[in-house]
N, C-alpha and C positions, 0 to 999 in steps of 0.2 A: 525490503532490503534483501537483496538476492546475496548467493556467495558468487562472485564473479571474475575474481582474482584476489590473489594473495596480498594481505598490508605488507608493506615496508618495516624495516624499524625505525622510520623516520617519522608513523601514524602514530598518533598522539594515544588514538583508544576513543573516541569520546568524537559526539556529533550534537549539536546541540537543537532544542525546538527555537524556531526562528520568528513564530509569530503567537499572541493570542496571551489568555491569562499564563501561559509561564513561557514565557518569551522569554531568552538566553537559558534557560534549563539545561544545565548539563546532562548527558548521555554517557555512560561510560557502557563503552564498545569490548565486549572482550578479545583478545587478541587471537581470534581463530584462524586459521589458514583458509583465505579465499575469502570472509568477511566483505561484501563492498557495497556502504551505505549510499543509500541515495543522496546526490550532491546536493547543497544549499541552492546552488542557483536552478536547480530543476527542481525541487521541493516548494523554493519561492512559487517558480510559474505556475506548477500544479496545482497550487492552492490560491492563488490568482483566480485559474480556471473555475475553481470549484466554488469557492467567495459565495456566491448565490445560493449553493445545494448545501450546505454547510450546516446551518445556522438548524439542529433538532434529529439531525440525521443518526442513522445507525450504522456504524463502519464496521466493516469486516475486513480486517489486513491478516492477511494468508504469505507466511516465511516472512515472519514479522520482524526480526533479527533483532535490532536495536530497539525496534518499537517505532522509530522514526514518523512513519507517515501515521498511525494512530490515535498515537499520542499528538501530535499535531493537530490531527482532527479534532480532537477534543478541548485542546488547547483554543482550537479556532472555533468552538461553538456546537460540534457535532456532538450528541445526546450520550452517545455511548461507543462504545468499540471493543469487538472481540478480536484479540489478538492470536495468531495461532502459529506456534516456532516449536521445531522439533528436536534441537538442541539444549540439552538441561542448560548446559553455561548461561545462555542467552535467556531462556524461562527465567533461571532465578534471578539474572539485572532485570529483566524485566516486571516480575515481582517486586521487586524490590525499587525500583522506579516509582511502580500505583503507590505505595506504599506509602516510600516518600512524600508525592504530592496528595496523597489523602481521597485519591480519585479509586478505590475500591467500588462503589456502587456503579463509577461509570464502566470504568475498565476491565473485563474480565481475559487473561490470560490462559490458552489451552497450551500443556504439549501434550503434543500430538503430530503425525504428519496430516501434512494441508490434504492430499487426497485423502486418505483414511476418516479426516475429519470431517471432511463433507459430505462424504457415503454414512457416515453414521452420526455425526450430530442433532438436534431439534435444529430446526430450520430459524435461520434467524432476523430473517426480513431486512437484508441490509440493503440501504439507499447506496452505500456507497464501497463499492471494495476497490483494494489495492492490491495487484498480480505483481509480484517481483519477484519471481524463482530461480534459483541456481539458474544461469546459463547453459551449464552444462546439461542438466539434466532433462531440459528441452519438454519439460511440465507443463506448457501452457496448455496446448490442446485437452490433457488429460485434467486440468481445470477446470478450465473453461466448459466444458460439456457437461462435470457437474454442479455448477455453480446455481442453474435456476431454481431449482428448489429452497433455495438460502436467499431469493431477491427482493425484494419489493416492485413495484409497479414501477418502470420508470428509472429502474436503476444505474446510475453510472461505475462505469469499470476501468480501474484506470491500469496501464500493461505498461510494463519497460523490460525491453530486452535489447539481444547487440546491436549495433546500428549495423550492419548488413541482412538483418535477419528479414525474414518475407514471411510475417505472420498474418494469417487470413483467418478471422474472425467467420464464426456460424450467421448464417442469415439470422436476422434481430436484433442485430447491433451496428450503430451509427456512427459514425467519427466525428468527435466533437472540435478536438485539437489534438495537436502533435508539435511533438519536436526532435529533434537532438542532440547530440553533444560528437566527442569525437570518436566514443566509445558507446553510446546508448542512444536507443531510439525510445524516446516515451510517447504517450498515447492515450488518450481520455475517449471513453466510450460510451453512447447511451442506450438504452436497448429501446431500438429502431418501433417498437408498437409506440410508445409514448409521444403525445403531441410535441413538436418540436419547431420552435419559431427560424425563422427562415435563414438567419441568422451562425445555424448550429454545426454549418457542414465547412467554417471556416478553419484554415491550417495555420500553424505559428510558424517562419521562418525558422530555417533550421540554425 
């Protein structure tokens, strides 16, 4: 969940998990300035995409905000998820989310910032990560290049950022799917060594 623009006072706070054992889960969002969770209908497709990679995996969501895509994961079958948000407000909902669902041994919450925490974390073999950083801050590159030592074999990457943006990926990584909206360009990635059925270089209308 990037900060990407400012809520309205007309945002309610709160975004809910959409699938899996805690399907309709409320999320409460806290009201920061630039907050912007990823929408229901591109979080559906997402995890559409993923459906197959899902079911034991290890997520790594990096400017985790809400928790959103994480907590989904896990919701939908993924083994565990390290969440990692550099805002206290958001840390402590999002503590306070595991908590509630009793999901402490799967979920583990860092604050920390996302770069910081990759250059010095244990490495933690994730199948699957989720890149959604400030737009502003224009983070992706500066992730992305430390992301392999945190990967598993095989791993998918999924990216959203603004839909005009012209983000080019390091050699290694494959495009599995894509989309947009009228504001965000999202993006499912696999790291290009991995056997990959013929199948995998198709695109989602935008």
């Amino acid at each position: 969940m990037s900060r990407g623009r400012s809520k309205g006072p007309a945002d309610t706070g709160q975004v809910r998990i959409i699938g899996g054992r805690w399907r309709n889960t409320r999320l409460d969002v806290p009201q920061l300035e630039g907050l912007r969770p990823t929408s229901d209908r591109v979080r559906e497709t997402l995890f559409n995409w993923l459906m197959p990679k899902l079911p034991g995996a290890r997520v790594l969501d990096l400017f985790a905000g809400s928790g959103a895509l994480g907590l989904e994961a896990v919701s939908r079958g993924a083994a565990s998820a390290q969440l990692v948000e550099r805002d206290p407000a958001l840390v402590a909902a999002l503590r306070g989310v595991v908590g509630k669902l009793g999901a402490a041994e799967q979920i583990q919450v860092s604050h920390a910032d996302a770069v910081h925490w990759l250059d010095n974390a244990v490495p933690v073999q994730a199948d699957v990560v989720f890149l959604d950083p400030p737009f502003a801050a224009g983070l992706w590159e500066q992730v992305i290049e430390r992301l392999p030592r945190h990967l598993a074999q095989g791993a998918w990457l999924y990216v959203e950022a603004p839909a005009d943006a012209a983000l080019r990926l390091p050699a290694g990584w494959s495009l599995h799917r894509e989309g947009s909206t009228r504001d965000v360009r999202y993006a499912l990635y696999r790291q290009a060594a991995a056997t990959l059925r013929g199948d995998m270089n198709a695109t989602e209308p935008a």
